[in-house]
N, C-alpha and C positions, 0 to 999 in steps of 0.2 A: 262206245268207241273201244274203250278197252275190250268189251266182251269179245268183238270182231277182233281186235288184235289175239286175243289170247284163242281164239276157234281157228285166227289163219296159222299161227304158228300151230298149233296140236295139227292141221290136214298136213304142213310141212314135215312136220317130224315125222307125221306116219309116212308120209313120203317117201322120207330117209329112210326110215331104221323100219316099216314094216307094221306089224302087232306086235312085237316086241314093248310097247313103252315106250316112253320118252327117257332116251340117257343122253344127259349134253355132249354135245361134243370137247372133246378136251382142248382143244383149240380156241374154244372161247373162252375158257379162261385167261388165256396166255394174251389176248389181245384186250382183256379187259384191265388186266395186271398194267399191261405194256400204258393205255391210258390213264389209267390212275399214273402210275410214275413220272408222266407227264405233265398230268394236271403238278404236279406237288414240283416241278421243278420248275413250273412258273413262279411261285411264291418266294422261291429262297433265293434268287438272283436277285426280285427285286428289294428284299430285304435289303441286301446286302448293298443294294445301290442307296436307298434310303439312308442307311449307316454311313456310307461311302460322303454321302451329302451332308451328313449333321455331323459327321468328325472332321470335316474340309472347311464345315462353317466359322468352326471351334478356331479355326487358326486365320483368322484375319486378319488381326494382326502382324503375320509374321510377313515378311518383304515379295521374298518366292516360293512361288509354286513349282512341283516338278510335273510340267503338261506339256505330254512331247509325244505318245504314240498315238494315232487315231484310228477309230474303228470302223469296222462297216457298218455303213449305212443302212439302215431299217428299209424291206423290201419287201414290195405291194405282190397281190398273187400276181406270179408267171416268176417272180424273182427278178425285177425291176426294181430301181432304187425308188426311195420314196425322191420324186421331183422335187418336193417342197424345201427340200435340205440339200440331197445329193449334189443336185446344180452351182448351190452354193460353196464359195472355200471353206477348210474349217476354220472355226474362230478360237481364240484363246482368251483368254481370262484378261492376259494383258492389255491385248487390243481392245476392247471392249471399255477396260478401266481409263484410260489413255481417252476417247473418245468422250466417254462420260464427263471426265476433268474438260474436256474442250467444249461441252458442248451440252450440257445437263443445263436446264431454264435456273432452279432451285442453287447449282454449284455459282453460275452466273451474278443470280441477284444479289448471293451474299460476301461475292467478291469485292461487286458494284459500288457496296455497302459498305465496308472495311475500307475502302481507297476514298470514299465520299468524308468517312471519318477521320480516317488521318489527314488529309487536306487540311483542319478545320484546326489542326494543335496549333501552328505555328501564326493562324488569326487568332486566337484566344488567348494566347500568352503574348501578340506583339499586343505598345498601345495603340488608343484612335489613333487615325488617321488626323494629319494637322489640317487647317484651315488656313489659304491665301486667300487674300481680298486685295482687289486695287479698284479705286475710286477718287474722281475728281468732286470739288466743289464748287460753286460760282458760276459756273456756264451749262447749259446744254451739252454743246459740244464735246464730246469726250477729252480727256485728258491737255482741254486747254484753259487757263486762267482768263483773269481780270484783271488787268493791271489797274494795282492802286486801292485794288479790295484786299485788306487784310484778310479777309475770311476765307477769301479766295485761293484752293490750296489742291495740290494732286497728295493724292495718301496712298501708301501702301502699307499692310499689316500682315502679321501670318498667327496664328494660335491656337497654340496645344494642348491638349487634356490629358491630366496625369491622375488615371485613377489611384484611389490612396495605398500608402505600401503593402505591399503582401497580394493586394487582390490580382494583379496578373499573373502570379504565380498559380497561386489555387487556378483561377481558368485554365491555366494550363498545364495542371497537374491533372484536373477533370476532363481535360480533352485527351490526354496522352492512356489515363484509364480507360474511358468508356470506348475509345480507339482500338485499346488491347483487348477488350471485352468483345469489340465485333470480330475483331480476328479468331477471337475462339468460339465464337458463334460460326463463323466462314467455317472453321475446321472442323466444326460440330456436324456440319451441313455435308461439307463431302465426306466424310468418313458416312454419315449414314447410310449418304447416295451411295458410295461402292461396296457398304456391308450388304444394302439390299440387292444391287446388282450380282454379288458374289453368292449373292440366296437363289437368285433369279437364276443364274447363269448353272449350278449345282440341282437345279430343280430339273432348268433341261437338260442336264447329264441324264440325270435319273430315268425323266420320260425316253429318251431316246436309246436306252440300253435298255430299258421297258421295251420299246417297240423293236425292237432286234432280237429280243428273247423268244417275244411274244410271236413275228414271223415267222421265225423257224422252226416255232413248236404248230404254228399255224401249219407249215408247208407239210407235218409229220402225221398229224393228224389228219390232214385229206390223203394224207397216202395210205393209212391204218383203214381211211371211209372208204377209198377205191378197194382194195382188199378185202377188206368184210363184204362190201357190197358183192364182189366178183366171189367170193367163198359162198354168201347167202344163193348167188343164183344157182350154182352147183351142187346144192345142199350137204356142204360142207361148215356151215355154221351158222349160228340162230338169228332171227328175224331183229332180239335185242340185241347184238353187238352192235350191227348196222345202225339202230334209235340211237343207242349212247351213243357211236360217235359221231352223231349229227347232231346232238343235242350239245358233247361236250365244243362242236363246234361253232356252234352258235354259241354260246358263251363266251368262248373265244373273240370271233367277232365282234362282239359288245364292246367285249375289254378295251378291243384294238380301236373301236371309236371311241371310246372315253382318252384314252393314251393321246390319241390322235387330237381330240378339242382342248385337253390339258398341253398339249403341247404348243397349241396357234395360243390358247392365255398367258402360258409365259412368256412366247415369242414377242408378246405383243407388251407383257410390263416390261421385259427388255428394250424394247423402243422407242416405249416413252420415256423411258430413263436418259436414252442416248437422244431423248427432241426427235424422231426418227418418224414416220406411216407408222401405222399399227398394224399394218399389211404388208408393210416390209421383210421380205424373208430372211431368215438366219439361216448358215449352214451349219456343219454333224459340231458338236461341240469336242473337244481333245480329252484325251483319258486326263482321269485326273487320279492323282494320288494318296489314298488312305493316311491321314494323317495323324498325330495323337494329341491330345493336351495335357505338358509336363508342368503346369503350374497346378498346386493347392488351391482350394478355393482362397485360405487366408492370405496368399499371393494373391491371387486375382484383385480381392478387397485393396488388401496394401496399393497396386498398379492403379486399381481405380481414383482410388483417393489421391496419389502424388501424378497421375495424368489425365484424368478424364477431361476433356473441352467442357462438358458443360457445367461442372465445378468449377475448373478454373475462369469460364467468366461473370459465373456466381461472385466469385472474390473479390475480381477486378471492379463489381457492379458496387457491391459494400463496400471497397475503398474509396471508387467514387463518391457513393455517398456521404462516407464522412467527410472529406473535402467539400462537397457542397454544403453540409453545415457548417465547415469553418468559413466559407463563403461567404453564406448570410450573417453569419456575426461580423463579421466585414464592412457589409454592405451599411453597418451604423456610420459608419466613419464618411466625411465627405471628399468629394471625388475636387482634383486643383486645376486650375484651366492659367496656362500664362499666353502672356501677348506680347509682340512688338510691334512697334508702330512709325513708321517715316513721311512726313508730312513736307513738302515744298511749294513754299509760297513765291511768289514774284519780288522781288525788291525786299525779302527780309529773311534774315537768317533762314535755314531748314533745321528742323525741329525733330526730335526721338521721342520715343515714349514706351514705356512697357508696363504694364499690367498683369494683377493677377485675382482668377476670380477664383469664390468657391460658392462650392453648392450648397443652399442652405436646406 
């Protein structure tokens, strides 16, 4: 194959130029230059988008984002917008987070979670519930006597259980801890949700000023192949301009289908985040702004330590703990149960009584 390449182009050149030899045309340099500077300006945009993404991530932290101009949409050959986006509006960072807090399965459960525990303080620190009882004696018939049976009597009694001092306290020192514990597990849980959505959402920045770059260097190079091509028919320029830039454009094309299925994966972890189709379309994402990180790492440390969620419900968990050992030391002492009791006989005084039991 090569041989035949390299025997058509020598019948071309002599074409050209005669017996004279082969001397390139100077023009094929200039279009081969032109492609190379090309190729290499694919590379540095996306850098710089990459960068764009991992110094944006750096600041999650902080409240807002400045995402206000939007760009053009990445455009299929003819210079059509990509359908898959264009159609859609642009999206922002906010809306997105905002939906996510509404509507993430993971932000949900651990809401669910925290409200299901705090419920539970205000039963753990009251005491039992008391006991009523009403009951007759001597008859069948409910609450009728026998005249003339002393034994014969309507009673009524009520009685309360008083676990021994201190114990409802600790229960509800343990519930009011493990309660603030779930709170900072909830908080643990959306902040991860929206770091990873803010990774997600910076990923398809990236892809999609990928694919913006990548079209119009697309559109530049089939304009460099119709020209080489139309110079080669004319034998104004060699048989290899024309290979490289069909080669350099297939390459191309590759690119732009990898760009193109990297960009339906994130569309699609974005989705799931928001509970959404995974085939759900997104539209062009908004420019987003180059940001920096002004803390030290020994700052970062210090922050993590006096705020991280999932230290602080580390802490919350070992307080608890200790309180449930002063618990069980507790639990030696016996729990007090009192009664009263009103008793009414027929034909003889009514009668009181009160009681008090414990547990042995």
């Amino acid at each position: 194959m090569k041989r035949r390449m390299s025997a058509e182009t020598s019948r071309e050149t002599k074409r050209a130029y005669g017996d004279r030899g082969f001397r390139p045309h100077p023009n094929r340099w200039g279009v081969s230059w032109m492609i190379g500077l090309l190729l290499l300006g694919v590379c540095a945009p996306l850098r710089y988008g990459q960068s764009v993404g991992s110094s944006a991530i750096m600041e999650t932290g902080r409240a807002k984002r400045d995402l206000s101009v939007n760009f053009v949409a990445p455009t299929r050959e003819g210079g059509e917008p990509n359908a898959s986006s264009a159609e859609q509006p642009a999206i922002t960072l906010e809306e997105l987070i905002a939906e996510a807090l509404r509507a993430n399965p993971e932000i949900l459960e651990a809401r669910r979670r925290y409200d299901a525990r705090l419920a539970r303080v205000p039963q753990m620190s009251a005491p039992p519930e008391p006991t009523f009882s009403i009951a007759s004696v001597g008859n069948l018939l409910p609450f009728s006597v026998q005249v003339g049976d002393p034994s014969s009597a309507r009673m009524v009694s009520i009685m309360q259980e008083i676990p021994f001092p201190g114990k409802l306290a600790l229960r509800g020192k343990i519930a009011a801890l493990e309660a603030e514990a779930e709170r900072w597990s909830y908080e643990q849980t959306w902040r991860r949700v929206i770091s990873e959505l803010k990774v997600a959402y910076y990923e398809l920045y990236f892809v999609d000023k990928s694919l913006e770059i990548v079209q119009r260097i697309k559109g530049l190079l089939e304009q460099f192949l119709r020209i080489a091509e139309a110079r080669y028919q004319v034998g104004k320029a060699a048989q290899a301009d024309v290979l490289k830039a069909q080669t350099e454009l297939s390459i191309l094309l590759e690119r732009l289908a990898v760009l193109e299925q990297r960009r339906a994966s994130t569309v699609a972890l974005i989705n799931a985040l928001l509970n959404r189709p995974p085939e759900m379309p997104l539209g062009r994402t908004t420019e987003v702004k180059k940001g920096r990180l002004t803390f030290s790492l020994e700052e970062l440390y210090r922050m993590a330590a006096a705020g991280s969620p999932e230290l602080k419900q580390q802490e919350r968990m070992i307080d608890s703990r200790h309180y449930q050992i002063a618990l069980a030391q507790k639990e030696f002492y016996p729990d007090f149960a009192v009664g009263f009791q009103y008793m009414q006989r027929p034909a003889m005084p009514e009668m009181w009584g009160f009681s008090v039991n414990v547990k042995l």
